[in-house]
Residue, then its C-alpha position, 0 to 999 in steps of 0.5 A: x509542466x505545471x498543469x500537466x502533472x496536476x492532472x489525476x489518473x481520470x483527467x490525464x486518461x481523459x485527456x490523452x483520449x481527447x488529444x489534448x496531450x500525448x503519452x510521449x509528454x505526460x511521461x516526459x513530464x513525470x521522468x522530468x520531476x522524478x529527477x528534480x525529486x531524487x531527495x525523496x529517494x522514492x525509486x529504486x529504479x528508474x526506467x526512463x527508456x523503457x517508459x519511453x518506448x511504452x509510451x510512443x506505442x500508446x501514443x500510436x494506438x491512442x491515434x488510432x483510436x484504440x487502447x486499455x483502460x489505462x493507455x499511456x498512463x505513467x505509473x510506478x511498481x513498488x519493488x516487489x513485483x517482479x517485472x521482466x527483465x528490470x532489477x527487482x530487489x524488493x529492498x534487499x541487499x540479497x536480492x542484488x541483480x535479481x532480473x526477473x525472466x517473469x512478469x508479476x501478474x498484476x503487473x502484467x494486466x497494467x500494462x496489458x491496459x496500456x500503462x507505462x511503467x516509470x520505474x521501481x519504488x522504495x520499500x521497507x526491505x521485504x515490505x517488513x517496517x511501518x516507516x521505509x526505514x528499512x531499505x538497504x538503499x534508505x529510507x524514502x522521504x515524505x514530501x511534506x514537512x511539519x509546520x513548525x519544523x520544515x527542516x525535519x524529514x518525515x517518513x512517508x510511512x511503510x513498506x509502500x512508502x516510495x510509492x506514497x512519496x512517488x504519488x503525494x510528490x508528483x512523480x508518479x501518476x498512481x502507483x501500486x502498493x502492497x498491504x499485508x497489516x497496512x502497507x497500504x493504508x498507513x503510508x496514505x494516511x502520512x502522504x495525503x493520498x488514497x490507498x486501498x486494500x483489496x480483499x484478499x485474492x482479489x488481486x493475484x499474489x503471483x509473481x510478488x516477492x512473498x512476506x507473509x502468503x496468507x496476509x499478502x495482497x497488492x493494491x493502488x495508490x492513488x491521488x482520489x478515490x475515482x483514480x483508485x477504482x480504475x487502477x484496481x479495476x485492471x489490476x484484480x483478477x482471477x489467476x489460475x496461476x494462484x491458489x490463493x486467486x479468488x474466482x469472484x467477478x470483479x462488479x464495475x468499481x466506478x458505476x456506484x461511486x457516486x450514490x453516496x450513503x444515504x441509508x446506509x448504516x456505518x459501524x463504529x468500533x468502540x475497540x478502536x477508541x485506544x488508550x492514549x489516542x492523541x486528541x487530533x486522530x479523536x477528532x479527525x474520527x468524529x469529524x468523518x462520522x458528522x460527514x456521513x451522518x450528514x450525507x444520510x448515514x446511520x451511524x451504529x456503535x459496534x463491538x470487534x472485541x478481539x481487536x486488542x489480541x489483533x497486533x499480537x496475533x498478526x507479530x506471531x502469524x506475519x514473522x513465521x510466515x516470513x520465516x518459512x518464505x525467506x528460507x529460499x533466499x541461500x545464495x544458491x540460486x539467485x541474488x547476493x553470495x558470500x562465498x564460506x568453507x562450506x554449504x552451510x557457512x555459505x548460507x549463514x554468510x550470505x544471509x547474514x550481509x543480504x538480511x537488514x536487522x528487521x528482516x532477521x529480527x522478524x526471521x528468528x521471532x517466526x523460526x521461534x514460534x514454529x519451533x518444537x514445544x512453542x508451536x501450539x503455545x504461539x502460532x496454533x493459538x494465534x490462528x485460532x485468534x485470527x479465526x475470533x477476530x474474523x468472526x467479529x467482522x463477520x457478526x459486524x456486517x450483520x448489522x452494517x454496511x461499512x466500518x469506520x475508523x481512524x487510519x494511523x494513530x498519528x501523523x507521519x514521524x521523523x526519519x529514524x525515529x522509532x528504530x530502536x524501539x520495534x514494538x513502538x513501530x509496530x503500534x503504527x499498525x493498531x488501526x490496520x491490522x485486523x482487516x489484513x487479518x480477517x482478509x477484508x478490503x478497506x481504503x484510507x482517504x485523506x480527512x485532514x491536518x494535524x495541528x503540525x500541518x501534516x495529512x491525517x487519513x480515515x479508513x473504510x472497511x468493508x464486507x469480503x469482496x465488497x469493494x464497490x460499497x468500500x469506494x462510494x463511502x470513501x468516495x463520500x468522506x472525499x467529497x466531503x473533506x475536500x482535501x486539497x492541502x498538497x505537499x509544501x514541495x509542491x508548490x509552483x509545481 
């Protein structure tokens, strides 16, 4: 079992086409090790049986010499796309029973290139949180472990984090995420794996349950950047179904990934030099610039400076947003009801035992700044910020071709640390926002250890629809880190 589940998304791709092994066995295998790895809590569901049948009827068109791009391939979905007739929570207490009549559009073009879905992934309810702690079915866990202190479970990050632990842990091929201020990126960076951020609208928002609509976008999490390419390339689309779908033709992500950057000019931002930056993410940053100075790049210093307003404007925008979206969750319709004397207590009941602390924290800071007399002082002003920030990227790519900075300001922390202080969690997010809210496309790939022994992640951003260049520097920084640390779990996996 060992090799098989070392093999990545391209190697098991390959070797399923050369018949070395079949759909039936690599989704047995990684069914097996989603059981021996239960402590993670990474799922929420597991679809054993369906996963199964999925993968037989690859194994018949793989015999056949057929199949998508990504025949008999076992993934996972985090928990907040819908899939057809398979509980879809998205973390909540209020969305119990919830079986979906639909599939989410991402979802479907997976399986429409012939993967296999293994199961649901743990989330931050709502995909509100920066750790995964905010789950009703509880926190997932990091598979790594401090050097000095391996009795201490770390989170995997948030709110993707049961598709990072899924991944970093061997019991998923590849997963898919979703990135509204670093979903993504940040749970890469703590689990030792790739994860990318798409443009927004690059990947359909339909049939995802919805944060923040204008911020929202769904992306792969991966063990390499090669794995990510192919798994973006059948995820993204245009969707009539979307209004917010961009009709741009996706270019072919794997055709430039290795020509490397020589030649090109990469933008450091001396915005993301914060104050009180611990020493290692210093150092792990100017490890990653030496890289692509050596493998040809220019390096130039460059200035977003509306970067410091960006966490401030994102914690006005993302909560209202937020506000607006969840009012649909009443327990009339679909989900949780706890019965009251009336409609209105109904509501209040019911969402006061659906919602999780953060999600009504998050509900009553964006009701608040929508609200008469607070509107144009809060959320009107943070548009026309966003609107500042995105003009400084815009002005950036006017002189270079990339962005490079630091992922998180830290390694992975403790499970349950930070909780009572929300602002303090939200700082893990200061390196990933701004591109969520300038609605650019950026992957973290794993640079390195901490001084605990724990992965440390860089970031590449890119121009709006620029993924191709975003994957060949983050194809180059990977070659050049040649990170092959993995989990301590993981060994004589």
């Amino acid at each position: 079992m060992a090799g098989i589940l070392d093999l990545d998304l391209v190697g098991a791709r390959d070797a399923l086409r050369a018949g070395d092994i079949t759909s039936s066995e690599l989704t047995a295998a990684y069914l097996a090790r989603i059981e021996a790895t239960k402590d993670l809590n990474a799922y929420i569901t597991v679809t054993a049986d369906r996963a199964m049948a999925m993968a037989e009827a690859s194994d018949a068109r793989l015999a056949k010499g057929e199949g998508g791009a990504l025949e008999g391939l076992p993934i996972a979905v985090k928990d907040l796309f819908c899939t057809e007739g398979v509980l879809t929570t998205a973390a909540s207490h209020i969305l119990d029973g919830f079986k979906p009549t639909y599939e989410s559009t991402v979802t479907a073009k997976l399986w429409d290139a012939g993967a296999v879905m293994l199961g649901k992934t743990n989330m931050d309810e709502f995909a509100m949180g920066s750790s995964n702690g905010s789950s009703y079915y509880g926190p997932a866990v990091n598979p790594w472990r401090a050097a000095q202190d391996a009795g201490t479970r770390l989170v995997p990050g948030g709110s993707s984090g049961g598709s990072a632990a899924a991944v970093s842990g061997r019991a998923a091929l590849a997963a898919t995420g979703t990135d509204t201020g670093g979903s993504i990126r940040q749970p890469a960076s703590y689990t030792g794996i790739v994860g990318v951020k798409p443009s927004y609208g690059r990947c359909s928002r339909w049939g995802i349950v919805a944060f923040a609509s204008s911020l929202d976008q769904a992306g792969p999490m991966t063990r390499t950047v090669g794995d990510a390419a192919l798994m973006l390339s059948a995820m993204a689309g245009h969707d009539p179904r979307d209004s917010t779908s961009a009709p741009e033709a996706m270019p072919d992500l794997t055709a430039g990934l290795e020509q490397g950057v020589k030649g090109l000019r990469i933008g450091i931002p001396a915005e993301y030099k914060v104050d009180g930056m611990p020493s290692e993410i210093e150092a792990i940053w100017a490890q990653g610039i030496a890289w692509l100075r050596d493998a040809g790049a220019e390096i130039v210093d460059i200035s977003l400076p509306h970067t410091r307003y960006a966490l401030a404007t994102y914690y006005i925008l993302a909560p209202a947003e937020a506000s607006s979206n969840l009012a649909r969750y009443d327990g009339v319709r679909y989900g949780l009801r706890v019965d009251g004397d009336s409609l209105a207590e109904m509501y209040a009941n019911t969402r006061g035992a659906g919602f999780g602390a953060e999600v009504q924290r998050r509900i009553l800071i964006g009701t608040y700044v929508l609200s008469a007399g607070y509107y144009d002082a809060y959320y009107r002003k943070a548009q026309r910020v966003r609107t500042l920030i995105r003009r400084d990227f815009d002005d950036a790519f006017g002189q270079v071709d990339a962005i490079l900075a630091p992922t998180a300001p830290s390694d992975a922390f403790a499970v349950g640390a930070n909780e009572d202080d929300p602002v303090k969690m939200y700082l893990n997010d200061v390196f990933t926002v701004p591109a969520s809210l300038a609605g650019l496309p950026g992957a973290s790939v794993p640079a390195g250890l901490s001084a605990r022994g724990l992965p440390l992640g860089l970031q590449v951003l890119g121009r709006m629809f620029d993924e191709p260049m975003v994957l060949r520097v983050a194809r180059t920084l990977e070659k050049a880190a040649a990170f092959t640390a993995r989990p301590a779990m993981l060994e004589g996996v």
